[in-house]
N, C-alpha and C positions, 0 to 999 in steps of 0.2 A: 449664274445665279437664277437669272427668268427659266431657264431649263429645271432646274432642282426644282422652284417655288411649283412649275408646270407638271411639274411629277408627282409629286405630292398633294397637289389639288388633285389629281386625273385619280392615284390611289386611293383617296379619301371620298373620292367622287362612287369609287368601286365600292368599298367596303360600307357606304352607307345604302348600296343597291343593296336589297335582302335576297339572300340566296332561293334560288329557283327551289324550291318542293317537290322533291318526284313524284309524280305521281302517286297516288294509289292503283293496284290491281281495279280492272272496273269490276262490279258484284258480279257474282255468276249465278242466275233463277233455276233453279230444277222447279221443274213442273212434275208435282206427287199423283199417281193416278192406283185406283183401285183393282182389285182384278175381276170388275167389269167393265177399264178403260176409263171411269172417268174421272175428272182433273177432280182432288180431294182437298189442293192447295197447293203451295210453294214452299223453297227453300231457297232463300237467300245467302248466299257463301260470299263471307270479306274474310281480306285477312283481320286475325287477331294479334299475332305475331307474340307469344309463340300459340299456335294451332290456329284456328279459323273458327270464326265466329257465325255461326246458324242461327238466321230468323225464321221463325218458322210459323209461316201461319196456315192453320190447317181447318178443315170444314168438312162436313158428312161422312163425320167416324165414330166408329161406339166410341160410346164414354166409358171414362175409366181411362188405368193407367197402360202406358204402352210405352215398348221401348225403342229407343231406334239406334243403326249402328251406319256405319259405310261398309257395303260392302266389296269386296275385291274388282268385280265384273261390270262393264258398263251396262249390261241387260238390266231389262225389266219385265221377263214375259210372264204372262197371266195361267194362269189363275196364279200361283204359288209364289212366284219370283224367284225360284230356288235357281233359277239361272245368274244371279246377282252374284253366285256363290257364295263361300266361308266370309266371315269378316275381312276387309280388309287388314293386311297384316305391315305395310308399308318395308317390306323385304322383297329383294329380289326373287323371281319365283312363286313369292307367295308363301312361304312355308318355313316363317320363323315362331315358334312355341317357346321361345324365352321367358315370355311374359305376356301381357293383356296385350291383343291384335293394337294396331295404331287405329284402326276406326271405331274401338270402342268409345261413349263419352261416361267417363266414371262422374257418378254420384248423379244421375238425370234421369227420370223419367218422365215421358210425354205425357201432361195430365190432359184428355180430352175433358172438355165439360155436357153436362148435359145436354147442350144443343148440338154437341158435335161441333166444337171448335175450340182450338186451342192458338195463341197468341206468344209465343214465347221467343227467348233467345240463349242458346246454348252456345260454349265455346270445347270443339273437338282439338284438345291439347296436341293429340301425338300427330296429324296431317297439318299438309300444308297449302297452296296455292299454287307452287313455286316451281322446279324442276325435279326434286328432288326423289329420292327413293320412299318416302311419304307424302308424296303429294297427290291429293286425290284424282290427278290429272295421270297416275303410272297408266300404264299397259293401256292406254287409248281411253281411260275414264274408268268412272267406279259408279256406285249406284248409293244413293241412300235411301234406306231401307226400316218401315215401318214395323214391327211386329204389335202381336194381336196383346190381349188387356194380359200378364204376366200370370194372372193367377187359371187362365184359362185352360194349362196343360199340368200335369204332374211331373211329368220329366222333361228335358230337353227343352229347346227353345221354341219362343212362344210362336203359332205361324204368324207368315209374313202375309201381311193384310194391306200394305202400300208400298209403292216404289216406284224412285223419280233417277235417271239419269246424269249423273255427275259428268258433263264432257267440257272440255275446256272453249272457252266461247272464242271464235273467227274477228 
């Protein structure tokens, strides 16, 4: 009977411990820089679950609208960044055309303001944080990638005016 009453205190003694919390992923900072090198602002990547949630605060950029995507490549070389490559498409390879790449973020654009900063937070649905075949962490990292105010070109897309490093933090 003192065995039983002992058991069920020690279990009741458990179940009123509140369960441990996994962690969160810790944030991961890209540092956004222009193609004269310098630091333009950050990006902050948490998870959202589902997709990853982007703080973005940015500083010494034209005003106006601009749009930003991930893309495939952990580069970021200057002038152009076209080394970032194609959008990130979260397929092996790189080379699924199914539908909208996974680094697109539908319905966003970056509004700079006239002093050249903007303060926002966007959540990129189709990436993730994680291991997976969408996770901005594939093929050693990805880039996110600034482009120029959208009405600036007539065809194609807008150039790319900043880019920050997507690599999984140590």
């Amino acid at each position: 009977m003192k065995r039983s009453i002992l058991m069920i205190c020690g279990l009741a003694a458990i179940a009123a411990v509140p369960a441990a919390a996994v962690p969160a992923a810790k944030p991961v900072v890209v540092e956004i820089k222009n193609a004269a090198g310098q630091n333009v602002g950050t990006a902050t990547l948490t998870d959202a679950a589902p997709g990853v949630r982007i703080k973005l605060d940015i500083k010494s950029l034209p005003a106006g609208e601009h749009s930003i995507h991930i893309h495939q490549l952990a580069k970021c070389e200057p002038p152009d960044f076209k080394s970032a490559g194609p959008h990130f498409s979260g397929m092996p390879g790189g080379h699924d055309h199914s539908g909208a790449p996974a680094g697109d973020i539908p319905n966003f654009a970056l509004v700079v303001g006239a002093d050249g900063t903007a303060h926002v937070t966007v959540v990129a649905p189709n990436v993730t944080l994680g291991g997976d075949d969408h996770s901005v962490f594939s093929n050693g990292g990805t880039a996110l990638v600034i482009h120029a105010v959208a009405s600036e070109t007539g065809s194609g897309a807008p150039p790319r005016i900043a880019c920050g490093v997507i690599s999984k933090p140590e």
